[in-house]
N, C-alpha and C positions, 0 to 999 in steps of 0.2 A: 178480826182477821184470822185467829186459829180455825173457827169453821171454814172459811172459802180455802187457807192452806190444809186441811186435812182434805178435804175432798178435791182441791187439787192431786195434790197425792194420789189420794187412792186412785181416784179417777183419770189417771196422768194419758196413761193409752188409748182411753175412750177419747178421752181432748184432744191428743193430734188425730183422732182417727178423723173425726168430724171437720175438725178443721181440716183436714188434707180433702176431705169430700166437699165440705165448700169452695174450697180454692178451684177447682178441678170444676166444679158446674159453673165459678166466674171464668176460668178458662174459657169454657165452651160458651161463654155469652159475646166472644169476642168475633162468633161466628154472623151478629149484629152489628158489625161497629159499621156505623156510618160518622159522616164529617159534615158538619154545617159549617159552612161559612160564607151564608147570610147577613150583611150586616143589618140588614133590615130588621131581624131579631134585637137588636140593640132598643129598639125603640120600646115604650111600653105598652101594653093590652091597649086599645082603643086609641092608641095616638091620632088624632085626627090626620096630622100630615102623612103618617104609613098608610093610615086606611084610603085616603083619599089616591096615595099612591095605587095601592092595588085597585082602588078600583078604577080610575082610569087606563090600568094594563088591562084590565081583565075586557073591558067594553071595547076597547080599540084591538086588542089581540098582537099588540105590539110587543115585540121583543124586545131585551135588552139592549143598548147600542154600545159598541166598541168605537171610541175616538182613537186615531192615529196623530198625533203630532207631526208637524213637518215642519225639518228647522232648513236653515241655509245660511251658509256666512255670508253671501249676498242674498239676491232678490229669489223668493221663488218662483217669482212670475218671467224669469228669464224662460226664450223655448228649451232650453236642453230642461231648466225643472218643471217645466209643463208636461215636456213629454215624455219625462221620466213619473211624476204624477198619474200621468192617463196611463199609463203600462202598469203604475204599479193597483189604481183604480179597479183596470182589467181583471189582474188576477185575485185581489178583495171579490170582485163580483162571482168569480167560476170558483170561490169556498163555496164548500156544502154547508146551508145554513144561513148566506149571508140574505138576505133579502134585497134589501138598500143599499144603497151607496149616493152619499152627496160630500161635496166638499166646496173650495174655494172655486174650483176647475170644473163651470158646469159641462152638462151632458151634452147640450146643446144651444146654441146661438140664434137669436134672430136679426134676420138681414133680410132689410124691405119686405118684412111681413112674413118670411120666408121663414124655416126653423130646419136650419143646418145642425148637424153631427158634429159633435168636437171629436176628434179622433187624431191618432199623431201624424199624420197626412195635413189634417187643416191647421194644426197648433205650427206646422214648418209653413206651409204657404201662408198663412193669415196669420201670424203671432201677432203684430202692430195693434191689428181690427179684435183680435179675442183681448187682450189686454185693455183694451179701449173698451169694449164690454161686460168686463169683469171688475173694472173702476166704475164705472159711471152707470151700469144697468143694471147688472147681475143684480137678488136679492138677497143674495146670502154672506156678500161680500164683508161685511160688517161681523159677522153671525162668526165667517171663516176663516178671517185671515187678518194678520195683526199691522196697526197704522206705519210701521218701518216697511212689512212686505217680507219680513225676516223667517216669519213664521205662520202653517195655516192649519187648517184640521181638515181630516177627513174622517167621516161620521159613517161607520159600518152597522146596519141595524141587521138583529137576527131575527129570524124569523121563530114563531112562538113556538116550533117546535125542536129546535135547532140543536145539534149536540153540541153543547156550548163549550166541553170541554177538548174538542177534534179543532172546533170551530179556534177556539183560545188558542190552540198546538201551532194551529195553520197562521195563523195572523201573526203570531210571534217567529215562524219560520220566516214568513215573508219580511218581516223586519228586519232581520238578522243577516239574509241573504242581498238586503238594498246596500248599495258602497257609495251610490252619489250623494243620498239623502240621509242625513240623522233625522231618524225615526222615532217616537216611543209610543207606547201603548197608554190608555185611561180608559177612567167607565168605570162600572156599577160590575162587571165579570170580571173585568182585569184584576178590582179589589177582592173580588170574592176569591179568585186562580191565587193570589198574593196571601190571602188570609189562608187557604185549605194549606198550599207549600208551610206555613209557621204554624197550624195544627200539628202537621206531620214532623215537621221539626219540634214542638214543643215533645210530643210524644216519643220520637226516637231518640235523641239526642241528649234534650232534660236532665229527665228522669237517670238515665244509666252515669252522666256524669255527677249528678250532686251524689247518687249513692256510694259511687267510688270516691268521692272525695271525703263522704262523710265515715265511709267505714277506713279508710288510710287516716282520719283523725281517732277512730276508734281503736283502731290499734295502735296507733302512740301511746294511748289513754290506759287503756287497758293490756297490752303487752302480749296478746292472743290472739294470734287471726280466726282462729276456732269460735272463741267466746264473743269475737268482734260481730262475726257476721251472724250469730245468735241474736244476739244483741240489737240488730237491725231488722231479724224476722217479723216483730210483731206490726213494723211500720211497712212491711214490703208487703209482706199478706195481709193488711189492712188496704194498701193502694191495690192489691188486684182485687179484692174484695169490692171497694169502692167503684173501679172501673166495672164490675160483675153488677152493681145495683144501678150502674147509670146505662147500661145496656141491656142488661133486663127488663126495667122499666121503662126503655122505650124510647127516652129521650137521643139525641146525635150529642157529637162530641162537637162543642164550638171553641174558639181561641182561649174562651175565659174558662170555659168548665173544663178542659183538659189540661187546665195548671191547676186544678184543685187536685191533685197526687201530690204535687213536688211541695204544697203546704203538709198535707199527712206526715208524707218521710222525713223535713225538716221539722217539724214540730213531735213528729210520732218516734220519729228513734230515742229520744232522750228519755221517752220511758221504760224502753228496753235497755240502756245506757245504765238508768237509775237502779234497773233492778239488779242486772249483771256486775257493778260495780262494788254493790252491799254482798249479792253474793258471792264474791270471791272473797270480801276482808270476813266475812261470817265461815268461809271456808275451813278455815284452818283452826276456828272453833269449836265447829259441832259436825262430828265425823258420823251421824246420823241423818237421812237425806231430809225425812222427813221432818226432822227439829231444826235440818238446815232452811229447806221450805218456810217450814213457820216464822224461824226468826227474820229470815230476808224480809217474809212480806209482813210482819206486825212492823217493822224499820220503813218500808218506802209503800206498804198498800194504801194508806190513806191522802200522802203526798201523790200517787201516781191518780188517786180513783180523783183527786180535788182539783190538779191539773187540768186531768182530761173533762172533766163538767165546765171549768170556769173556760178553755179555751174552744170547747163546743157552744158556750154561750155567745163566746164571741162572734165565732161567724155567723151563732145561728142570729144573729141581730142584722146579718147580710141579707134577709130571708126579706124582710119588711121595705127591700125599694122597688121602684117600680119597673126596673129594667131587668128584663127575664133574663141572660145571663147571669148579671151581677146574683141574682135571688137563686139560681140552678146554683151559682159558687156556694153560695152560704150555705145550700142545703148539703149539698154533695157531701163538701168538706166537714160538717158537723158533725154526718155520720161517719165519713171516714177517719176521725179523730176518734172517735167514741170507738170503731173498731179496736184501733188501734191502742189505745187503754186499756178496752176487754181485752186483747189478746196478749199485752205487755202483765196484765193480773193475772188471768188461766191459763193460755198455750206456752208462754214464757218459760212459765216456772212445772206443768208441766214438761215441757221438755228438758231442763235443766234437770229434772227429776229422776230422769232412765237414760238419758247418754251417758257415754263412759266419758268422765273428765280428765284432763290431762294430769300426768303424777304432780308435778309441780308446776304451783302457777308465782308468776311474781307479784304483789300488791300494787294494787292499781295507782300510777304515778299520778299524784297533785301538779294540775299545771301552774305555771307560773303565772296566771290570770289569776286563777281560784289564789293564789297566795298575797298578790297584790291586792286584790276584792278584799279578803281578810284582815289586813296591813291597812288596809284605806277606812274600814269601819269600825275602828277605834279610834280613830279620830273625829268625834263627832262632831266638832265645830265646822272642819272641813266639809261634813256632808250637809248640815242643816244650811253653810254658805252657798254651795252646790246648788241645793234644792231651791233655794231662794235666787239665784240667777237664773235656774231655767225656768223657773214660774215666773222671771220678771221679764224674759227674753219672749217668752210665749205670751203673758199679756199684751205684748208693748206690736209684735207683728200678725198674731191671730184677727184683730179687725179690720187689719191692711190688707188682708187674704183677697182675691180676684180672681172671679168664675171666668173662664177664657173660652170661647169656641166650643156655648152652650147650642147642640142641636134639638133643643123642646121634646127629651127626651120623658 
């Protein structure tokens, strides 16, 4: 460790320079950010049921369909919810995008061979006779509406070219805007509008709360709001780092791969934590930066470099399933741990190297865990009995385990 701390050292300015040049080209990779929220991607390379999916979309040219739910606390087949159905039928069909529309409420009747219009003119003079056909003729009656009468679907298909997300805007308007009918939305887009909103939340929202939570623990800890958010550099520019190699290289941000940051920060500050902690009690020892450098890192350089390897094996063991999110986490996150390590070993400690430090720091407070922890491992009858209930709790339910609402993924 005294060679990688000496040219730490020396090389302390060239290291944030580089590193600030990295950060700054991850910056500009967020000029790519796109969102998948596809769940289709869930599935694995060659799933025959995905493949089989697409190719039936692709040969029929069928778009997505959006179902409407329609509830009623009586019948909906009363005329006021028929004709409330056909109106709101209507404005489903004049969205830009909609292709389709079928429901419980057909389009049209036959009467003596004849094929009448259903419209809210014939649902008020004929309701008796359309209800009498909608029980006993209709073919979709089963398909659309449930054995009480309580509840029916209407089936919005879009067309293949359809801006699904105007399309999604507008059907959710019109939901919102109905007062006689409880409405809701389903489908293969509605999931997908549901999953991009929880990308954007995972991303805006996350991230900026565990970080303020975890540096207001840092500075308990440590007693420095200075030294605190140091201390968290090497996992914050390891996360944009990370986001910089999953949009450079091309791939979109889906539900699972835009929580691989908030594993870096919570796994990756504790090696900025480890270092910054050694560095301030090594402080008050060696009033020399550079014998302060060395000593910090021959103390925590081989704990931090053996960390970051054994928990990038971890995920990298995410890499080996078959479901391409899952496998994009492991990778993601392996590298962004491994960032996070390099830059907790070089930008860390050079930066600690050329800032001016505060005159006085106070010793970084032992929590009341770490003294309990200590307190509890002298007792070793206590842990070896410990060890032995949770290996005997874990034999005894591990073969009882039950795979639930497997999709043959």
């Amino acid at each position: 460790m005294d060679r990688i701390a000496n040219f730490v050292y020396d090389k302390a300015r060239l290291i944030i320079a580089i590193t600030l040049i990295l950060s700054v080209l991850a910056l500009a990779s967020f000029s790519r950010l796109e969102l998948d929220p596809d769940f289709m991607s869930f599935f694995s390379e060659g799933n025959p049921k995905s493949a089989e999916y697409n190719y039936l979309s692709e040969k029929y040219e069928n778009g997505e369909p959006v179902s409407i739910l329609v509830e009623k606390d009586g019948s909906v087949l009363t005329s006021d919810s028929l004709m409330d159905v056909s109106r709101l039928q209507e404005e489903i069909r004049a969205v830009d995008g909609v292709s389709r529309v079928q429901s419980f409420l057909p389009s049209e009747v036959f009467v003596q061979g004849q094929a009448i219009p259903v419209d809210e003119q014939f649902i008020n003079e004929n309701h008796e006779l359309l209800v009498d056909f909608i029980e006993n003729a209709y073919y979709l009656t089963e398909e659309t509406i449930s054995s009480d009468r309580q509840m029916g679907i209407i089936t919005a298909s879009l067309s293949q070219d359809a801006p699904v997300g105007e399309v999604i805007g507008a059907l959710k308007a019109l939901v919102a805007e109905e007062g006689d009918l409880e409405l809701s939305l389903a489908g293969s887009e509605i999931i997908k509008d549901t999953l991009r909103h929880s990308i954007v939340t995972v991303l805006l929202y996350l991230p900026p709360f565990a970080f303020l939570l975890i540096l207001l623990v840092f500075i308990a800890v440590i007693r420095s709001p200075r030294l605190s958010i140091m201390a968290m550099l090497p996992a914050g520019v390891a996360i944009l780092w990370s986001y910089g190699t999953i949009l450079w290289s091309g791939h979109k941000l889906d539900l699972v791969t835009s929580a691989a940051p908030l594993f870096i920060l919570v796994l990756g500050t504790a090696y900025g934590l480890h270092y910054v902690s050694h560095f301030i009690d090594n402080l008050h020892k060696y009033s020399d930066r550079r014998q302060l450098t060395r000593e910090t890192l021959r103390m925590v350089g081989v704990p931090i470099s053996l960390a970051t390897l054994t928990t990038m094996a971890g995920f990298a063991a995410l890499m080996w399933t078959e479901v391409i999110p899952i496998r994009s986490l492991g990778l993601f996150a392996t590298i962004g741990i491994g960032y996070a390590g390099l830059l907790a070993l070089l930008f860390l400690p050079a930066l600690l190297a050329v800032v001016k430090l505060p005159g006085t720091l106070p010793p970084v407070r032992e929590s009341r865990l770490a003294r309990a922890v200590l307190a509890a491992s002298r007792q070793r009858a206590l842990i070896a009995l410990f060890f032995l209930a949770v290996v005997g709790v874990s034999a005894f339910y591990i073969p009882r385990l039950e795979e639930i609402g497997r999709a043959h993924v």
